[in-house]
C-alpha positions in Angstrom: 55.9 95.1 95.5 55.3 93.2 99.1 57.1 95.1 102.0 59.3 92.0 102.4 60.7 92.5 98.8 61.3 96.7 99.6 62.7 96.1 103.4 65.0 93.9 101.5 65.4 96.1 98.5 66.5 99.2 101.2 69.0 96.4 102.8 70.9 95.8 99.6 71.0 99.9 99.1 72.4 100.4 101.9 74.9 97.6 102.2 75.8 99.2 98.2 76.2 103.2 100.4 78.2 101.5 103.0 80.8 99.6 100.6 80.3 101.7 97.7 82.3 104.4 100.0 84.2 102.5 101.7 87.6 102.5 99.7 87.2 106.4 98.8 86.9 107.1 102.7 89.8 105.2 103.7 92.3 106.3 101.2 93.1 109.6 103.1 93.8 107.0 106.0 96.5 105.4 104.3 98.9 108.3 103.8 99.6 108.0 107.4 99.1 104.7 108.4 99.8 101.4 107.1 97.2 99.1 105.4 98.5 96.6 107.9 97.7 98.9 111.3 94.4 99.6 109.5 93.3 96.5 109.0 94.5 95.4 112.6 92.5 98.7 113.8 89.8 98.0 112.1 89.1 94.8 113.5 89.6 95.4 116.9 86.7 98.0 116.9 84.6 95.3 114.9 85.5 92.9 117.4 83.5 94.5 120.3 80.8 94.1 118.4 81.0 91.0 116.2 82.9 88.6 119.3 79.7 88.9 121.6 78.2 87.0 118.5 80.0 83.8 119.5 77.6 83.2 122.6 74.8 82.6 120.7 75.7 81.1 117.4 78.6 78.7 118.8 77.7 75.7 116.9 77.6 72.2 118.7 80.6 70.9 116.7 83.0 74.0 117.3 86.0 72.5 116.6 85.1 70.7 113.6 83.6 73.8 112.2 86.8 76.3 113.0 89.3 73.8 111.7 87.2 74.4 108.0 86.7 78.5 108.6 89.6 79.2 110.2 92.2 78.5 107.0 89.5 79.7 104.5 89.3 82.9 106.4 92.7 83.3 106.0 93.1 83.4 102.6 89.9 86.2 102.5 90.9 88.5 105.8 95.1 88.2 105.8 95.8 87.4 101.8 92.6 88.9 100.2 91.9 92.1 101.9 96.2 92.9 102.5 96.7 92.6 99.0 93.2 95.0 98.4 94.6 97.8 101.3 98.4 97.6 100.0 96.6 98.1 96.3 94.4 101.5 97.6 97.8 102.3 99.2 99.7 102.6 95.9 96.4 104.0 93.6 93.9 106.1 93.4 90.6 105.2 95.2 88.9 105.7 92.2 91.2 103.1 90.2 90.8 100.8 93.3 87.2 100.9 93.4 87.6 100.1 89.8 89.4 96.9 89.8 87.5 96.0 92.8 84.5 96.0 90.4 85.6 93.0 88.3 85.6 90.1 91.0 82.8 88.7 89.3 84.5 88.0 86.3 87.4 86.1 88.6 84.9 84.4 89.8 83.0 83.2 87.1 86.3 81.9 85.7 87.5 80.2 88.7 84.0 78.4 88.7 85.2 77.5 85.1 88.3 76.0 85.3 87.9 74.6 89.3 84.4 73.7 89.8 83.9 72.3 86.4 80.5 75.0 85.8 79.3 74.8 82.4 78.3 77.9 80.9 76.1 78.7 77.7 76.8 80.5 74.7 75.4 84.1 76.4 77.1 83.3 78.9 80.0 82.6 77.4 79.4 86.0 75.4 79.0 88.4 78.5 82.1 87.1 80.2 83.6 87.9 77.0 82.8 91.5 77.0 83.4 91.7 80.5 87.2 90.3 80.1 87.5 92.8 77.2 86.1 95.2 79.9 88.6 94.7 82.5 91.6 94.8 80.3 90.5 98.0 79.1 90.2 99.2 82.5 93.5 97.4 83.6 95.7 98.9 80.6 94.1 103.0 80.8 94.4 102.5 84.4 98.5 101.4 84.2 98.9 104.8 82.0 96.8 107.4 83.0 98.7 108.3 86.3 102.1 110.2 85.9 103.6 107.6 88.9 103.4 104.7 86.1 106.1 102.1 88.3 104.0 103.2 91.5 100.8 103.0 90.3 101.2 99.7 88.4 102.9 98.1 91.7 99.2 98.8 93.0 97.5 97.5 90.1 99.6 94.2 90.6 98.3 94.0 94.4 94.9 94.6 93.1 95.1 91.8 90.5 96.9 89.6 93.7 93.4 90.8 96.0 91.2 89.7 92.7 92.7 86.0 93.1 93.0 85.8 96.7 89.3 86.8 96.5 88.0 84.6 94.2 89.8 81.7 95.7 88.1 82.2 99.2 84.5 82.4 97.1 85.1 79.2 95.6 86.1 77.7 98.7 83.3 79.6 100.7 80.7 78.1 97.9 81.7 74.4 97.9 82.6 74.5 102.3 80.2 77.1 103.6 76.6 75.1 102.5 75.7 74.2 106.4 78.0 76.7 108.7 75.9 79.9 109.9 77.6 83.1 108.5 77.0 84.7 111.9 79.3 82.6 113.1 81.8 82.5 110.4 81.5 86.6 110.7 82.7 86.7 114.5 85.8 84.0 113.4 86.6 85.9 110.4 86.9 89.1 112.7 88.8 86.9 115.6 91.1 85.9 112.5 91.9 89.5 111.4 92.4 90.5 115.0 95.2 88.0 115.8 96.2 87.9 112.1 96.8 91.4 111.7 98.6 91.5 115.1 101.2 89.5 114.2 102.0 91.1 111.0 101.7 94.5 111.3 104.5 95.1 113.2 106.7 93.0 110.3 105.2 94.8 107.6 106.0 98.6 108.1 106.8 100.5 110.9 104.9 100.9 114.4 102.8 104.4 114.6 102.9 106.6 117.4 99.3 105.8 118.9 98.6 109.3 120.3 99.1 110.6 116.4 96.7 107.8 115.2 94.3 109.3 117.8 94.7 112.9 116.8 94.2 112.3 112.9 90.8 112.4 112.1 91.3 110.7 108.4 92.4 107.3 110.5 89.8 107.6 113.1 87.1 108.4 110.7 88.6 105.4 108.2 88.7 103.0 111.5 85.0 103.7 112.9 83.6 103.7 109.4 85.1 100.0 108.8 84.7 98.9 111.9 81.3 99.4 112.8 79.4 100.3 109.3 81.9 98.3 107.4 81.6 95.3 109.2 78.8 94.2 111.1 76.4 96.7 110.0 76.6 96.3 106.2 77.1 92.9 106.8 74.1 92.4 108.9 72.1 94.2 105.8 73.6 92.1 103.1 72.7 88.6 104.6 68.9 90.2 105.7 68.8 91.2 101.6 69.7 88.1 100.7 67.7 85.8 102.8 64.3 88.2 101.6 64.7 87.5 97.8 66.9 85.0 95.6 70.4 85.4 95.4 70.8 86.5 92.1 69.0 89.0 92.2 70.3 90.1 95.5 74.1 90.0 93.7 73.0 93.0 91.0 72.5 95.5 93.5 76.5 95.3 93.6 76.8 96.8 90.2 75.1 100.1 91.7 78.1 100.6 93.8 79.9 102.9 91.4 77.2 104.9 91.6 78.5 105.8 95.0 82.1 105.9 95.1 83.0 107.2 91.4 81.2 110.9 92.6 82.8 110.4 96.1 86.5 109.6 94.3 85.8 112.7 91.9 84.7 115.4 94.5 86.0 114.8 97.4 89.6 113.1 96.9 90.0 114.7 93.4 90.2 111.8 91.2 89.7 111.8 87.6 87.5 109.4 85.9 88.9 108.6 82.0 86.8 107.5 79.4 88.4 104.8 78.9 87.7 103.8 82.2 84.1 104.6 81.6 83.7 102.0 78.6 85.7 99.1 80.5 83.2 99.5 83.4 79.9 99.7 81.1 81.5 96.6 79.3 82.2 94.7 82.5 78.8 95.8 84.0 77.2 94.7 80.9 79.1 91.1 80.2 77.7 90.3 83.8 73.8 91.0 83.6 73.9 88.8 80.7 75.6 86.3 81.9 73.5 86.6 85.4 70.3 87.3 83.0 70.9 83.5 81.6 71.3 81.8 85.0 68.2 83.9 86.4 66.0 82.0 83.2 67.4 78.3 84.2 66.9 79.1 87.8 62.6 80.3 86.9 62.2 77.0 84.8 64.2 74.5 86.7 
């Protein structure tokens, strides 16, 4: 293995760490505050350290560029991660982390049925397993908790996040080609920061600041998505992915459950059903085939 390939590998492992934990740690965080305040929290610490960016990556045709990021970062920042927050809000982190897990699936359909992608018969046989994945994990997860209406109000925000988050991939994929991610990073951040302003106060009621700043679940949730959640896993991500080819660089996601299934279990008390077990080893599997076939026509294109 060159030292390229393992700098890159220890990248993607710790961007997995970073986000593998991230929805177990803020959990605690939302049974005082709002997703809403969170979010807006959460991207005013990132901003003092993603905004700086815009000094050196301001692109020469600014305004061009910000009228295509500014709406697609909408949809991921306000619709994508408020539906994902008001979801951990209403579930476990454990079930969160779950559902979270599927996005490839949305993603490989909306490819389907909007960017007219063909896909092979193994292919089509891993997304098939993966579908019958997810709606095993979907249905134990809707009636292993004893707050069914509560916890399936969550699901449904979850499922809302899955399609918010898929559409901003698509659109990402077809729009994003020639704009440098730095960039789009610091204007993503700039767009949660005013975004979250705005609605936070219509969405739940205002906190009392100085009992933010004297609960250590939100401060710990806030610094944790602020600074490793956001420029430092991100920063590790696009270094993995611009070391070795992106396909390979997307498996290292399905280690993530690795991290925050014990973190769910031991430290916020969650229980992990078998059924849940068997739609995640479905999904996980349905994907590496269907990743395993593109990997082959990439090698002998």
């Amino acid at each position: 293995m060159t030292q390229k390939r393992r700098l890159a590998y220890l990248a993607l492992l710790g961007n997995v760490v970073i986000w593998g934990a991230a929805l177990p740690i803020v959990k605690p965080a939302l049974e005082i505050i709002t997703p809403y305040y969170f979010l807006l929290l959460r991207y005013l610490v990132a901003a003092v350290f993603m905004l700086p960016l815009l000094f050196f990556v301001w692109p020469k045709h600014a305004l061009a560029s910000l009228k295509l990021i500014i709406p697609i970062e909408i949809v991921q920042i306000i619709l994508s991660l408020g539906f994902l927050y008001a979801g951990l809000a209403r579930t476990p982190a454990l079930t969160a982390s779950l559902i979270a897990s599927t996005a490839p699936i949305f993603v490989t359909l909306g490819g389907l049925f909007f960017l007219k992608e063909r896909e092979e018969k193994r292919e089509w046989f891993g997304l098939s397993l993966s579908i019958f994945g997810t709606l095993i994990l979907l249905l134990s997860s809707t009636t292993v908790d004893h707050t069914l209406s509560h916890n399936s109000l969550g699901i449904f925000f979850l499922l809302l996040y899955q399609l918010a988050n898929m559409t901003y991939l698509l659109l990402a994929k077809k729009h994003y080609h020639h704009q440098n991610k730095l960039f789009v990073t610091a204007i993503s951040c700039l767009v949660g920061l005013v975004g979250f302003s705005l609605l936070a106060p219509l969405l739940g009621p205002t906190p009392s600041m100085a009992y933010l700043f004297a609960s250590p679940e939100v401060i710990r949730a806030v610094l944790y998505m602020g600074i490793l959640g956001s420029p430092v896993a991100l920063a590790l991500l696009l270094y993995g992915q611009a070391k070795i080819e992106v396909s390979e660089a997307t498996l290292f996601t399905y280690l993530q459950p690795l991290i925050y299934i014990p973190l769910s279990i031991i430290w916020l008390g969650d229980r992990f059903y078998p059924a849940q077990l068997l739609g995640l080893l479905l999904i996980v599997l349905g994907v590496i085939l269907a990743e395993s076939r593109r990997r082959q026509i990439k090698l002998h294109a």
